[in-house]
C-alpha positions in Angstrom: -8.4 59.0 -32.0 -7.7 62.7 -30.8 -5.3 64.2 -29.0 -6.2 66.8 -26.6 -3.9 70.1 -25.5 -2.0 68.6 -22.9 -1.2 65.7 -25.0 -3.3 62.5 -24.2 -4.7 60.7 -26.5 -8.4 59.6 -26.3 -9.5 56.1 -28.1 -13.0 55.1 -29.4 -13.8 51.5 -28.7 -17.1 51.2 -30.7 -17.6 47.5 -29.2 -17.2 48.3 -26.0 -19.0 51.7 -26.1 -16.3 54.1 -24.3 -13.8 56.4 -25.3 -10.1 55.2 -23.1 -8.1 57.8 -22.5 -4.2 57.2 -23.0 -1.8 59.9 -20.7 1.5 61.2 -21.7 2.6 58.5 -19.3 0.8 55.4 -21.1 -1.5 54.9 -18.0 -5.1 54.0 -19.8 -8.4 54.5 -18.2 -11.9 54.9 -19.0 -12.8 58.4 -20.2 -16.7 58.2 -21.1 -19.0 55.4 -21.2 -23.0 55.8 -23.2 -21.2 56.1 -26.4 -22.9 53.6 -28.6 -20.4 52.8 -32.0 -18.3 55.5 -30.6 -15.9 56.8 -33.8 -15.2 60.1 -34.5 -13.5 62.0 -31.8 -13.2 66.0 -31.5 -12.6 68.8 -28.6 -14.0 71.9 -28.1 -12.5 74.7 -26.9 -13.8 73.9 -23.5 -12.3 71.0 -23.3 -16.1 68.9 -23.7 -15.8 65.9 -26.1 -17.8 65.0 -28.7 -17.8 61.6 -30.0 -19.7 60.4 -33.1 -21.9 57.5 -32.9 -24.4 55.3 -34.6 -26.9 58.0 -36.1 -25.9 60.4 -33.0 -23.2 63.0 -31.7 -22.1 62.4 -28.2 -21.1 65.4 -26.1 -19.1 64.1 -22.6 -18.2 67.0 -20.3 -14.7 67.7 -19.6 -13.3 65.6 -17.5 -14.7 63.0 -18.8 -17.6 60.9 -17.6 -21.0 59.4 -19.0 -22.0 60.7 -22.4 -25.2 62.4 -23.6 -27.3 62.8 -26.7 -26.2 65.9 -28.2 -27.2 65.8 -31.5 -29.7 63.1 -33.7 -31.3 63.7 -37.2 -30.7 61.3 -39.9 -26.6 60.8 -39.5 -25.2 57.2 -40.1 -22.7 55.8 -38.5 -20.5 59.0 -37.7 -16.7 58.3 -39.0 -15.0 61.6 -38.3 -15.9 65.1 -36.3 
């Protein structure tokens, strides 16, 4: 789970491969989908996502949206970014 600046959280569903995104108000939608084991969660300073996956890093644009490879070389299962 993260947080990002304006205070929603974002949720990794690795079974479901999405990230949900949870607003300030408790409304929950889908954020990202192509995240395969989504787990680890972290922001850049753009506001792009990157999600870390079964031996791959995710990168979803800001504002959410369908994933894409961003990163692959030997990682397993991705816990924490």
């Amino acid at each position: 789970m993260v947080f990002d600046n304006s205070g929603n959280l974002y949720v990794a569903n690795w079974n479901a491969n999405v990230i949900s995104k949870v607003t300030t108000g408790g409304v929950v939608s889908t954020y990202a989908t192509g995240v395969a084991g989504a787990r680890g969660l972290a922001f850049d300073s753009s506001g792009n996502l990157f999600v870390g996956g079964v031996n791959t890093v995710y990168k979803v644009p800001a504002g959410g949206g369908a994933a894409s490879t961003f990163a692959t070389s030997g990682f397993n299962n991705i816990y924490a970014l």
